[in-house]
N, C-alpha and C positions, 0 to 999 in steps of 0.2 A: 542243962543236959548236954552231953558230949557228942558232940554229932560225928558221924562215919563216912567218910568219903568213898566212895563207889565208883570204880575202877571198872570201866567198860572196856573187853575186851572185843574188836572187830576181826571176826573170824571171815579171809576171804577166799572160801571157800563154796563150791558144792557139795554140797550135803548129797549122800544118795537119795534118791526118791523126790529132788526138787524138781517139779516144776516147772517147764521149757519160759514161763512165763514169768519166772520166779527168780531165773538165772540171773548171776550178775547182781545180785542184789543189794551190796556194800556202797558206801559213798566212796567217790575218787579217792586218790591219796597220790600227795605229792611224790615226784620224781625221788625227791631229793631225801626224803622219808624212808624210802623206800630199802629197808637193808637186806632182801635175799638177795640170791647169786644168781636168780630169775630175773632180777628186777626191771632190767631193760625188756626183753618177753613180754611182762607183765604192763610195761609203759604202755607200750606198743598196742597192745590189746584194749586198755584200758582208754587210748585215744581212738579208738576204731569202734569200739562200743559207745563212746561218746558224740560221735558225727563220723560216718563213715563216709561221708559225701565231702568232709574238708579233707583233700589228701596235703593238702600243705603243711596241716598240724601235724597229720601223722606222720609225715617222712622230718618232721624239724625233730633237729637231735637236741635232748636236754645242750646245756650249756658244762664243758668238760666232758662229754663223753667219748669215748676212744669210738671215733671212727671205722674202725674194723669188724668191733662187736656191734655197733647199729648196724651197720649193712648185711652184717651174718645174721643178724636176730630178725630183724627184716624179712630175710629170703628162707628163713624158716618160718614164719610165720604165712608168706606165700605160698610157701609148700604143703602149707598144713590146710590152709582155705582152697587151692587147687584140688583139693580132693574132692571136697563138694563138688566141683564142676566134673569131675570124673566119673564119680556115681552117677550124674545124672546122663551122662555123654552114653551110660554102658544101656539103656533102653534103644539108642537108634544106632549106635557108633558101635556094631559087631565086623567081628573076621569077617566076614561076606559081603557087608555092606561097604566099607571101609578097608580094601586090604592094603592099601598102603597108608603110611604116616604125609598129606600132602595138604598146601594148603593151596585152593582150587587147583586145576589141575595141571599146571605150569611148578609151583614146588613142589619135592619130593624129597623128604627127610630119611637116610640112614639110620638105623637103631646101633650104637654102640652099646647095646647088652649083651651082646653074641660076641663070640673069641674074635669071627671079623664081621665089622659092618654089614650091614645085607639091609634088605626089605621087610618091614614088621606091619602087619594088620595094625590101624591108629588105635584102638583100642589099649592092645599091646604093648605096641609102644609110648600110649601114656603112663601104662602103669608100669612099666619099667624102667621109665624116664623117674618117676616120681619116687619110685621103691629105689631106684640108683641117689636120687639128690637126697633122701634120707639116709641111707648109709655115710653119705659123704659126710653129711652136714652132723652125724653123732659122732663121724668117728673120734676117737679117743686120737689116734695117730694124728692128725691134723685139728682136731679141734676139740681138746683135752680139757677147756676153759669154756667158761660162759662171762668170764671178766678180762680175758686179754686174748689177745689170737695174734698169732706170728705172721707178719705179712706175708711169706711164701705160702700161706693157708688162705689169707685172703685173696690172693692173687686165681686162687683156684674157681672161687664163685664167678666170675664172668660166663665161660664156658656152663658151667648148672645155669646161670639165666636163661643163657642161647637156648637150650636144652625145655627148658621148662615152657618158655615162650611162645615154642610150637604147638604144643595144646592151647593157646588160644588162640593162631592162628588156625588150628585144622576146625576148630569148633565154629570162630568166627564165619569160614567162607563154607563150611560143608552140614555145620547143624546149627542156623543160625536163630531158631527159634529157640532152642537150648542157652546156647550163648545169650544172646539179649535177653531172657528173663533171669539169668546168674547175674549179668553186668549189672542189670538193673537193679537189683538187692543188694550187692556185694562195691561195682564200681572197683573189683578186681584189676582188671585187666589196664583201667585208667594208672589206677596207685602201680600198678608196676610199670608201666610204661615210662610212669614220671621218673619212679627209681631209679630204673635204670640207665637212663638220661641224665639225672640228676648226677649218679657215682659215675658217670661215664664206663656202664659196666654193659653197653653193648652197643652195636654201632645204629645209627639213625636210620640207616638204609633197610637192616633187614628188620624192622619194626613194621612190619606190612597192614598190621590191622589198625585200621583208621580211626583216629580218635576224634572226629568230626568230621561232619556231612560233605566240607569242600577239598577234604585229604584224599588223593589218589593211592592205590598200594606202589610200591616201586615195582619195575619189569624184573620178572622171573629169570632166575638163573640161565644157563642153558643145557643145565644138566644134573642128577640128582644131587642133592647135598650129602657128604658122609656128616656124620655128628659130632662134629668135632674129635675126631679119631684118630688125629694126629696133638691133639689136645695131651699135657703131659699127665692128667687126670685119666681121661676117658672115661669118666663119671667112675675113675680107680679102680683096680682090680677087687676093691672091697665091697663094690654096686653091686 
């Protein structure tokens, strides 16, 4: 009798209607397997659903991958998990309670989403902060590829770290029972810390929220900060 070989196709997708518990439901699949134009996205995620507490594995970049695009795919993938922490920020973190972007009350962040700089309720200013590094981060202008990116593009994400960073400093020092129960799930704020350390894509100093018990914040400016507004982005006239 002639037997039929069966051809299993692994769809890795969600289905509508699946199941929060259901999600993710496909085995791994190698890097190197891997042939969309998402692929590295999909790494990325696929090492974060698998230990979200090794951030070592997660920030190692396959072997040959362009530099440029791990750390872009990265800090969208940041952006996209800092939402979470925003939603939940908007039950205590209102215009009234928070009207400015600070973290305790020695820094004080500038919003560059205004024609000039000024003072934004932190509310505000995260979601303007977050809704500006998504503009950036799709633009077709600067980043028209998900397989190569032109270092003058790359150069731009430093300034979105600075930028994004502040929501977990304002959270860390002003709603911190918010923040430690996200850090505690997610370990967010660790994996970018490392990152951005790692790519040397912001400076050590203004890294304020402590990543262990015996770390002091550095001393406070001695005057507010603009948001990087002299930055040649300014989170782009496209934010």
């Amino acid at each position: 009798m002639a037997t039929v070989d069966v051809i299993t196709t692994i769809i890795r997708r969600n289905r509508p209607g699946t199941k929060a518990a259901d999600m993710y439901g496909w085995p791994d699949e190698p890097f190197e397997e891997m042939d969309s134009t998402l692929a590295v996205q999909q790494y990325i995620q696929q090492q974060i659903r698998a230990d979200y507490t090794n951030i070592e594995a997660i920030l190692e970049s396959p072997e040959g991958q362009d530099e440029g695009v791990w750390k872009y795919e990265h800090l969208r993938q940041f952006c996209m998990e800092l939402n979470g922490l925003a939603v939940r920020l908007q039950s205590d973190c209102t215009p009234s309670t928070c009207t400015q972007m600070t973290a305790t009350e020695q820094w004080i962040f500038l919003c560059a989403a205004h024609k000039t700089p000024r003072e934004c309720p932190a509310i505000d200013y995260t979601r303007h902060t977050l809704d500006g590094a998504a503009s950036l981060l799709n633009s077709n202008k600067y980043f028209p590829s998900r397989v190569s990116i032109k270092e003058s593009s790359v150069a731009k994400l430093g300034s979105v770290c600075r930028r994004v960073y502040r929501i977990f400093s304002h959270a860390y020092f002003h709603h911190r029972s918010i923040y430690d129960e996200f850090e505690n799930e997610t370990l967010l704020c660790k994996r970018f810390t490392t990152y951005v350390l790692k790519y040397d894509l912001m400076a050590k100093e203004n890294l304020i929220v402590p990543m262990d018990e015996t770390q002091s914040p550095p001393p406070p400016p001695p005057h507010p900060l603009p948001d990087d507004s002299t930055d040649e982005t300014a989170m782009d006239s496209e934010a």
